[in-house]
KOLKE-822273 format. One record per residue: y, x, z of N, C-alpha, C in turn. Coordinates in steps of 0.02 Angstrom, whole numbers, padded with zeros to 5 digits, always signed. Example, Ala and Ser with C-alpha at 12.3 -4.5 7.8 and 13.67 -1.06 7.14 Angstrom:
2
-00284+00660+00390-00225+00615+00390-00165+00660+00390/-00112+00642+00354-00053+00684+00357+00002+00645+00394/
This chain:
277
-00059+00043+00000+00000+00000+00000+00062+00044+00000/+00115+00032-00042+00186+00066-00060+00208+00038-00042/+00264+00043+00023+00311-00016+00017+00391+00026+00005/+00386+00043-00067+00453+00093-00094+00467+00065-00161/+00453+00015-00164+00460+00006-00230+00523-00020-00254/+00561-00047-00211+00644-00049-00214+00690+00031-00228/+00641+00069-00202+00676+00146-00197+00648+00178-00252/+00604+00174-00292+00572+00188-00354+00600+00160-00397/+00628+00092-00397+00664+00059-00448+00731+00096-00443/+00753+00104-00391+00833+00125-00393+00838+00194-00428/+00775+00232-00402+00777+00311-00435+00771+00295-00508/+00727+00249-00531+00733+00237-00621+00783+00222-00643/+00818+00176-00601+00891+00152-00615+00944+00212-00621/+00954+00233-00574+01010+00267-00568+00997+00329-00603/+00946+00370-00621+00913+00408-00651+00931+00387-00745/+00929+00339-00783+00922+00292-00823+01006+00299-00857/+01029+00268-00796+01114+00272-00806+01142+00335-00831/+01127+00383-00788+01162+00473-00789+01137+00484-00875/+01067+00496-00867+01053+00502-00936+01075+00481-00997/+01086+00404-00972+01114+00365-01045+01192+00414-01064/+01222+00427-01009+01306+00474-01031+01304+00522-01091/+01227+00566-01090+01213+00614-01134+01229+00589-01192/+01224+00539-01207+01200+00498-01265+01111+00509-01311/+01084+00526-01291+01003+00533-01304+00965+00471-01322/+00993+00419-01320+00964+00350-01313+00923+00337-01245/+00897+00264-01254+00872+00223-01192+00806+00254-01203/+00756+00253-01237+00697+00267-01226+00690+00342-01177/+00706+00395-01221+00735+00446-01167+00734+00445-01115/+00807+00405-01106+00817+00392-01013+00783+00364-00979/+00757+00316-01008+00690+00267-00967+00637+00319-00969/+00637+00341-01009+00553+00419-01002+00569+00447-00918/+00649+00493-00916+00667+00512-00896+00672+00492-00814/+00666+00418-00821+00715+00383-00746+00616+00394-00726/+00564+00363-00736+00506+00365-00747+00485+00417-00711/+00497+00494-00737+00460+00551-00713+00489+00565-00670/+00556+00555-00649+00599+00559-00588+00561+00525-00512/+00548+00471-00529+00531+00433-00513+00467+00452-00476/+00417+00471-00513+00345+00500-00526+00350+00567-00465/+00412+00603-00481+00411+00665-00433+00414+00664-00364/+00458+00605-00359+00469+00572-00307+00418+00564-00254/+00382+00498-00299+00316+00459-00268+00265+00507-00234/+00264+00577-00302+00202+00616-00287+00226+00655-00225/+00311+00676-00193+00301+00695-00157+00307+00659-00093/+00301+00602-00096+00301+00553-00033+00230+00529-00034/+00206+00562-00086+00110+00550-00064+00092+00601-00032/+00112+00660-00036+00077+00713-00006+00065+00710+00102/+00098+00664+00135+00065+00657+00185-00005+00589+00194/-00014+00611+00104-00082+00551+00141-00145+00626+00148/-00121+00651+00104-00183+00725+00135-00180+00724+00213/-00163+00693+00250-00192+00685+00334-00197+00644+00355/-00155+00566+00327-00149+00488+00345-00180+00466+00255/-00196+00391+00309-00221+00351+00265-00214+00264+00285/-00213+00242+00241-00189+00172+00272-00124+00147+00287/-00129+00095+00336-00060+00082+00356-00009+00146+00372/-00030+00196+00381+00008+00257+00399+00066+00274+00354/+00022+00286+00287+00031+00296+00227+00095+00238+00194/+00074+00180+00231+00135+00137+00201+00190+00146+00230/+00173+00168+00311+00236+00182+00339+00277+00251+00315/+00251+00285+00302+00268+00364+00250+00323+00349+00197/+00294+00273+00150+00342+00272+00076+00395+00210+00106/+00373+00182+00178+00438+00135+00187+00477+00191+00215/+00465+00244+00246+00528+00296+00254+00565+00327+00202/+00537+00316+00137+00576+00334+00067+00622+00267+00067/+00605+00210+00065+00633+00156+00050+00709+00149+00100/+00708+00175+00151+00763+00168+00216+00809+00248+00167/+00767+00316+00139+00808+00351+00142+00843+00339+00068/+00821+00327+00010+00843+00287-00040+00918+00248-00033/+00898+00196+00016+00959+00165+00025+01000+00207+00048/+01010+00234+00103+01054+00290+00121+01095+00321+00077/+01022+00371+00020+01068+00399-00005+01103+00388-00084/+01078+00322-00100+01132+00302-00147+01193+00271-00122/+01203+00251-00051+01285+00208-00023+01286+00268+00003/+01279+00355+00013+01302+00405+00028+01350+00412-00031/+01408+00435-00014+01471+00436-00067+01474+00500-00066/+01435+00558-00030+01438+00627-00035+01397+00626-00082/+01347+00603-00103+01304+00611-00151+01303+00616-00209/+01385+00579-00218+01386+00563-00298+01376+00624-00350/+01375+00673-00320+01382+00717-00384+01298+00725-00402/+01275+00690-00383+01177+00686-00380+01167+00636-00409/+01176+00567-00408+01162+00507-00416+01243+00458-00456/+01292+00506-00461+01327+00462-00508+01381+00424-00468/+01394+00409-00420+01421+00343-00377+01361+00288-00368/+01372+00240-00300+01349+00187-00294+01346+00116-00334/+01391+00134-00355+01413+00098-00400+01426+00095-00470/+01372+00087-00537+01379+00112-00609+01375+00035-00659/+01390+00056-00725+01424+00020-00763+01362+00045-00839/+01311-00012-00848+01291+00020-00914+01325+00012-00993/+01305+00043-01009+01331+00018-01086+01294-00061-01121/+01352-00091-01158+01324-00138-01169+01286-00144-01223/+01285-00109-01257+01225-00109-01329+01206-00013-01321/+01152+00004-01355+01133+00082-01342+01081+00079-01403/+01089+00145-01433+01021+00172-01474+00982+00177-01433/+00898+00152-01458+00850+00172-01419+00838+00247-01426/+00861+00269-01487+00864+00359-01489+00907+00391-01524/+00941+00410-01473+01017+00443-01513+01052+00377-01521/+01101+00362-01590+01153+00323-01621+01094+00264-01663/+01008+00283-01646+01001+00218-01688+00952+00180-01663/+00947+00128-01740+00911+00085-01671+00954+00036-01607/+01010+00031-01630+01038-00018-01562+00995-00074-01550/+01007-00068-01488+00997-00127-01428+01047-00156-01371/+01053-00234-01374+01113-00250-01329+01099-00323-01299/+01091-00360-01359+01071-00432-01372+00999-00462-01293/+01014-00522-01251+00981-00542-01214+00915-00542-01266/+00915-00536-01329+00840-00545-01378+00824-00491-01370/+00866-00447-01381+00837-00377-01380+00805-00336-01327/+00844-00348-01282+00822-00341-01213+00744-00351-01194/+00747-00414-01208+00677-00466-01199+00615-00426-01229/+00624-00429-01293+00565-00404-01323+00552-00329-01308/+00606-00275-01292+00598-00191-01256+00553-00226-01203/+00575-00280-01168+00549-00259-01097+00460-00288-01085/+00454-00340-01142+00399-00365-01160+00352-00321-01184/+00389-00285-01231+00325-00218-01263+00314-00163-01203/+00363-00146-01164+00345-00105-01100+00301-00151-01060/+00304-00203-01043+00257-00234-01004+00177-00224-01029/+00173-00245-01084+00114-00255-01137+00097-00175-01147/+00138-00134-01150+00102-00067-01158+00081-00029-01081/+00094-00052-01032+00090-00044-00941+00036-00059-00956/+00033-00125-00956-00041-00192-00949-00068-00146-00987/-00094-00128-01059-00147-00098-01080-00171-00031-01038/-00106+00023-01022-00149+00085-01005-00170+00057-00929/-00159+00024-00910-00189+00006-00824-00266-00036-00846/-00268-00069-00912-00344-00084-00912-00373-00025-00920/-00353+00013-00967-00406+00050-00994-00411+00107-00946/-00361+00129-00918-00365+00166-00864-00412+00162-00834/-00429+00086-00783-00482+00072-00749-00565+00068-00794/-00550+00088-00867-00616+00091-00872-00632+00173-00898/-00591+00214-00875-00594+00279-00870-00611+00328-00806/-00640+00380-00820-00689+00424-00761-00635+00419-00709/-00547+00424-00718-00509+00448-00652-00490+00348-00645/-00503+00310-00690-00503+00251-00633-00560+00224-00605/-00611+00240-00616-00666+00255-00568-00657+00298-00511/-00655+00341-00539-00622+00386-00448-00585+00355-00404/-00522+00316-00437-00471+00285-00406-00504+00221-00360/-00548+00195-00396-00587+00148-00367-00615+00159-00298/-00656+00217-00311-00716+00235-00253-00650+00256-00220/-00594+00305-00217-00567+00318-00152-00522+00257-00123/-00539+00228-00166-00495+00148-00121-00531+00118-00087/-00600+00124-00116-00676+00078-00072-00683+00123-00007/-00695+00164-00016-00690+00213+00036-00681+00290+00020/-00637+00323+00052-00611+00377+00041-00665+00433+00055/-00708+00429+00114-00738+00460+00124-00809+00475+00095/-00829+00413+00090-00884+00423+00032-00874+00443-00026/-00814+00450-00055-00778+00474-00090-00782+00554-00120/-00780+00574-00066-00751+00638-00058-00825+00645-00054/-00878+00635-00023-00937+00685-00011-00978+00670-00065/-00959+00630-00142-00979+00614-00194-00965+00685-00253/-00901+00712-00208-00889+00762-00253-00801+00765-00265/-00806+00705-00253-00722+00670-00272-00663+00700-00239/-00614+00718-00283-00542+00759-00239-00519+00712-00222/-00525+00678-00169-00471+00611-00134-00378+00636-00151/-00379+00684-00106-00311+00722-00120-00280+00702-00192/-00326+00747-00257-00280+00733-00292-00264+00673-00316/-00320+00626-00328-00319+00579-00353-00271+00531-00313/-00260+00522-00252-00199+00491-00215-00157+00506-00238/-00101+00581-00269-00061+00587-00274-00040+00585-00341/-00103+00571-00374-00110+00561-00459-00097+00478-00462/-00138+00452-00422-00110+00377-00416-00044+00365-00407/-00004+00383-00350+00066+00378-00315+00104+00399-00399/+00080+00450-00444+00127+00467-00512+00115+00418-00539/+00063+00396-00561+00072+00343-00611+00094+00263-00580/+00092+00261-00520+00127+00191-00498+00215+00228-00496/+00224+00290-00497+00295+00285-00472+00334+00285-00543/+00305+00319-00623+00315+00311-00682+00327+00254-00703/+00300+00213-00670+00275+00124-00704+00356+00105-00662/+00353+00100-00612+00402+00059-00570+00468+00101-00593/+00484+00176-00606+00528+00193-00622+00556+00165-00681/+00512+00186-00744+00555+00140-00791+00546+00095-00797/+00519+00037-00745+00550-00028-00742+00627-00036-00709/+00637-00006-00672+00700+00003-00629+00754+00018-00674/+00709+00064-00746+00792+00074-00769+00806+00024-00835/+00726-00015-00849+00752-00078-00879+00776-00129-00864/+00776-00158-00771+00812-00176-00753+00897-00158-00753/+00904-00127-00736+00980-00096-00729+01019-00097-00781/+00972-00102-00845+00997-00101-00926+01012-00171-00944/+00957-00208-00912+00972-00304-00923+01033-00317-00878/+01043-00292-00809+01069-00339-00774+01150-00313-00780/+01157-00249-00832+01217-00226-00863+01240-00166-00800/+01238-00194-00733+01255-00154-00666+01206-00131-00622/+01214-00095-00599+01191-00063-00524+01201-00040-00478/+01193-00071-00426+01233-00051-00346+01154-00039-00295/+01162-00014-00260+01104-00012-00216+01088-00076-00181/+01132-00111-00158+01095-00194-00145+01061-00213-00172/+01038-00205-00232+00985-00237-00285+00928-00201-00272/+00909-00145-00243+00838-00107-00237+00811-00095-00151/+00839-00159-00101+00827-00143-00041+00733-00176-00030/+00725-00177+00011+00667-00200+00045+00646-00273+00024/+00687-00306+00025+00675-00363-00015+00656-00365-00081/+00665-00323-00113+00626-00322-00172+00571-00313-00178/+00540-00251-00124+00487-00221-00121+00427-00285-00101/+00445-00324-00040+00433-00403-00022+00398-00444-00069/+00469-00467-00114+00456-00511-00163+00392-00449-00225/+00390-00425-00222+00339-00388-00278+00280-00408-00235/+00254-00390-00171+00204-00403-00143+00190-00486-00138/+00237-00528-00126+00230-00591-00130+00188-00601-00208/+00196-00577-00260+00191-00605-00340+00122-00564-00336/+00101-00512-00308+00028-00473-00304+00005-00534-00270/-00002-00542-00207-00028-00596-00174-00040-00649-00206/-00007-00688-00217-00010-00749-00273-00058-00714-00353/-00040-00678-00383-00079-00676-00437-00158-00661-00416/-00180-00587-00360-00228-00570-00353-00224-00502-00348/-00231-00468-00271-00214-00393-00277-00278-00361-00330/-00253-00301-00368-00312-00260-00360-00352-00279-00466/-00290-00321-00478-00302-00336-00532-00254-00330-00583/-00252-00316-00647-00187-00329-00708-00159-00377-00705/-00212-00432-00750-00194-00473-00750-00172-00560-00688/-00176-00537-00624-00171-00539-00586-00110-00525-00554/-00061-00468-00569-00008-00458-00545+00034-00496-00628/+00028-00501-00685+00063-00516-00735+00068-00606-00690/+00001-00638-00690+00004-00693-00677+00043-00736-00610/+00046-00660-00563+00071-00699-00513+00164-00687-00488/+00192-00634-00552+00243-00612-00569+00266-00700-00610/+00241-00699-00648+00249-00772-00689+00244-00836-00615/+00210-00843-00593+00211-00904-00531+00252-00909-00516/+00268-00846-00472+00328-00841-00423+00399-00871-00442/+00398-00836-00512+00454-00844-00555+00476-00915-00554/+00409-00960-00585+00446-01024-00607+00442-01078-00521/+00399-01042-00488+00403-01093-00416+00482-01074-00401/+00508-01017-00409+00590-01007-00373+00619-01044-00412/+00625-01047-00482+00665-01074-00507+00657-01158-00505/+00589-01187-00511+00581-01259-00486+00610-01281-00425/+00611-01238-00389+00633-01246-00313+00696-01263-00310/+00731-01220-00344+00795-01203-00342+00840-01267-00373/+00792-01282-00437+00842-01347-00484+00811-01420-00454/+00742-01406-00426+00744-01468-00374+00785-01491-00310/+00797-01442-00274+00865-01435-00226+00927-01469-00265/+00937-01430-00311+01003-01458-00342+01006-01516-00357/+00963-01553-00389+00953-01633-00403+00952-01661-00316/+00926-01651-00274+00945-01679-00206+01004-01678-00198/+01050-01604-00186+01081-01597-00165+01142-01656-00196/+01149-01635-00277+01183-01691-00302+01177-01758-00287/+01107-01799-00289+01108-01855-00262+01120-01874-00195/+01109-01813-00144+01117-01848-00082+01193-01832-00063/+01213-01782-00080+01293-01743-00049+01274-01697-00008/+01217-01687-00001+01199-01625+00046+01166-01574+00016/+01197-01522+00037+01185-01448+00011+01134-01435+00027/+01068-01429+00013+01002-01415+00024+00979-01328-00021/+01027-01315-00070+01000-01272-00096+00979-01189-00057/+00998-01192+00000+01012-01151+00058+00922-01156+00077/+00886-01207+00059+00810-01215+00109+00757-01186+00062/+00792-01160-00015+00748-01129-00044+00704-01079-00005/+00729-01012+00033+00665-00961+00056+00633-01011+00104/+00660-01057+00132+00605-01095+00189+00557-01134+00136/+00548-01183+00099+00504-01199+00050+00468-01152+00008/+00496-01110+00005+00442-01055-00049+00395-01006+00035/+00415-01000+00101+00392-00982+00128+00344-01001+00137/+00348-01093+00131+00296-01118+00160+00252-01125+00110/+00248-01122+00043+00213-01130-00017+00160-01063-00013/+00204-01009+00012+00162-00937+00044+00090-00951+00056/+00119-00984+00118+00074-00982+00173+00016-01013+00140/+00026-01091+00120-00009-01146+00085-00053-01122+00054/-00039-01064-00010-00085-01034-00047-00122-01009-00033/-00080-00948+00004-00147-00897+00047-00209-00942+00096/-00176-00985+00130-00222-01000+00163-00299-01052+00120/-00278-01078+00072-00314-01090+00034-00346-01049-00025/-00321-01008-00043-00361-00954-00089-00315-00879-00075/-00358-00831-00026-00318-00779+00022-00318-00714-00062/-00364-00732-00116-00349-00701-00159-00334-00706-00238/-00292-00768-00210-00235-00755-00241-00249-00817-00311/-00193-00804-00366-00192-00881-00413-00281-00859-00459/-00276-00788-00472-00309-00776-00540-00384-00762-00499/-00410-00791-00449-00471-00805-00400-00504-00878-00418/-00450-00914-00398-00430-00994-00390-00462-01006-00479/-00422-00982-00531-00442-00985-00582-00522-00993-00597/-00528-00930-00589-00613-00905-00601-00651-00959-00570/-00631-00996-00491-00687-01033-00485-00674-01105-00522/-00633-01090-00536-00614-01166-00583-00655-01185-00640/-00663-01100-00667-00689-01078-00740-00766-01102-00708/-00798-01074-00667-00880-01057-00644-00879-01155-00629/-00843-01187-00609-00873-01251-00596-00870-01309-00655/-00810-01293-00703-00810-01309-00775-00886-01297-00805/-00903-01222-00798-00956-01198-00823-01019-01236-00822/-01028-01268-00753-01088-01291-00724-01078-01374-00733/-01012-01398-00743-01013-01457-00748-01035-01489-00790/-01085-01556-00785-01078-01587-00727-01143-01580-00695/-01182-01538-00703-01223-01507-00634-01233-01472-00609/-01247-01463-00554-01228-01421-00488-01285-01339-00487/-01321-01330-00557-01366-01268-00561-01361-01263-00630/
C-alpha cells in the first residue's frame, strides 16, 4: 500500500510544467515528470528492505506530508518553479508540432495513456517479473527462499507505480490548465483508494472500472442534490461526502471486493441459470 500518490502526482506535475518552458513538447515532459517521479518512489522504497506492510505505508505517507511542504516552501522555488504555475494552453506533443489544446484533444492523449498503462500492467502480470511481483505480495518470504530478490523487485515495483502516477500528474496539470499544491494533498491519495476498493484491488481492469463508478456516483450525487436543493430551498449540496460515505460502506460491506467481484458472480449465476449445477 502507497499512500503518496498525491505527492507522485505533484512531482509529475510540477516536473511536467518546468520542462514544458524548454519547449521540447508534452510527450517529453510527461516522459520526464514520470522518471522523476520513478526516482522518487524508488527512493522512498528503499526502507522496505527492513519494513514491510503497514510500515511501509507509513514510510510513503511521510513523502506525501514532505511533498506538500515542499512545494508551499517558497525557498524552493528555484527547484520546483513556484507553488503556483500556469500551463500553456495549446503545446506540441514534440517540439512546435503536433499541437494539442482542445478539451478533444486532451481527452483522447489521456485515453491513449490510459489504454497504453492498462496494456503494459496486463502483460506485465503475465511476465516472469510479474510473477515475482505476485509471489512477493503472497508472501515475501516464501518468496525469497524460492530464489526471489524481494528487495529488488519492491523497489522495481515502487518505479513502475511511481512512472504511471507521475505522468498522470502531469496530464492532469495539462487538463486542469493550473497547479497549486492543494490539488495533490492526501485527499487525493483517499479518493484513488476509494475507486481501487470499489472496482477490485489487485486487478486492471478493476481499478479502470472502479475509477469509472466513483466518477459517475459523485457526479449523480451531486446533480441529485441540486434538483432537491432547487425544489426544496435547501442547500443540500453540502451532504454529498456524507452520502457517498455511506454508499462506501454499503458496498464494501456487501461485496468487500469490490464492483468487478460482484460482476463475475453475476456472470457464474447467469452461467448456471436456470439451474443450480
Amino acid at each position: 500500500i502507497v499512500l503518496a500518490q498525491g505527492a507522485f502526482m505533484a512531482i509529475g506535475a510540477y516536473t511536467t510544467s518546468q520542462i514544458l518552458g524548454t519547449g521540447v513538447g508534452l510527450l517529453p515532459a510527461l516522459v520526464a515528470g514520470g522518471l522523476i517521479a520513478a526516482l522518487v518512489a524508488v527512493a522512498f522504497g528503499l526502507p522496505s528492505f527492513r519494513v514491510k506492510g503497514f510500515y511501509i505505508a507509513i514510510s510513503t505517507l511521510a513523502l506525501q506530508f514532505i511533498a506538500e511542504w515542499f512545494f508551499n516552501n517558497g525557498r524552493a522555488d528555484f527547484i520546483h518553479g513556484g507553488s503556483q504555475q500556469q500551463f500553456p494552453s495549446t503545446v506540441g506533443l514534440l517540439g512546435p508540432f503536433a499541437e494539442v489544446g482542445t478539451d478533444l484533444d486532451i481527452y483522447y492523449l489521456a485515453l491513449l495513456g490510459m489504454l497504453l498503462f492498462a496494456l503494459l500492467s496486463l502483460n506485465l502480470s503475465r511476465t516472469g517479473i510479474g510473477k515475482m511481483f505476485r509471489a512477493v505480495h503472497e508472501n515475501d518470504l516464501s518468496a525469497a527462499v524460492l530464489g526471489v530478490n524481494v528487495f529488488k523487485n519492491k523497489l522495481m515495483a515502487f518505479g513502475v507505480g511511481g512512472f504511471m502516477i507521475g505522468v498522470a500528474g502531469g496530464l492532469f496539470g495539462f487538463y486542469i490548465g493550473f497547479i497549486d499544491p492543494s490539488y495533490f494533498t492526501l485527499d487525493l491519495t483517499l479518493e484513488h483508494y476509494v475507486m481501487l476498493l470499489f472496482g477490485g484491488l489487485g486487478r486492471v481492469w478493476g481499478a479502470l472500472l472502479g475509477v469509472g463508478v466513483v466518477t459517475l456516483l459523485q457526479d449523480t450525487l451531486q446533480n441529485a442534490l441540486q434538483v432537491a436543493a432547487s425544489a426544496t430551498g435547501l442547500n443540500a449540496t453540502s451532504l454529498v461526502p456524507v452520502f457517498f460515505g455511506v454508499i462506501i460502506i454499503v458496498v464494501l460491506a456487501v461485496e468487500p471486493k469490490g464492483v468487478l467481484a460482484a460482476l463475475g458472480k453475476i456472470k457464474e449465476y447467469l452461467r448456471k441459470w436456470p439451474f443450480a449445477y
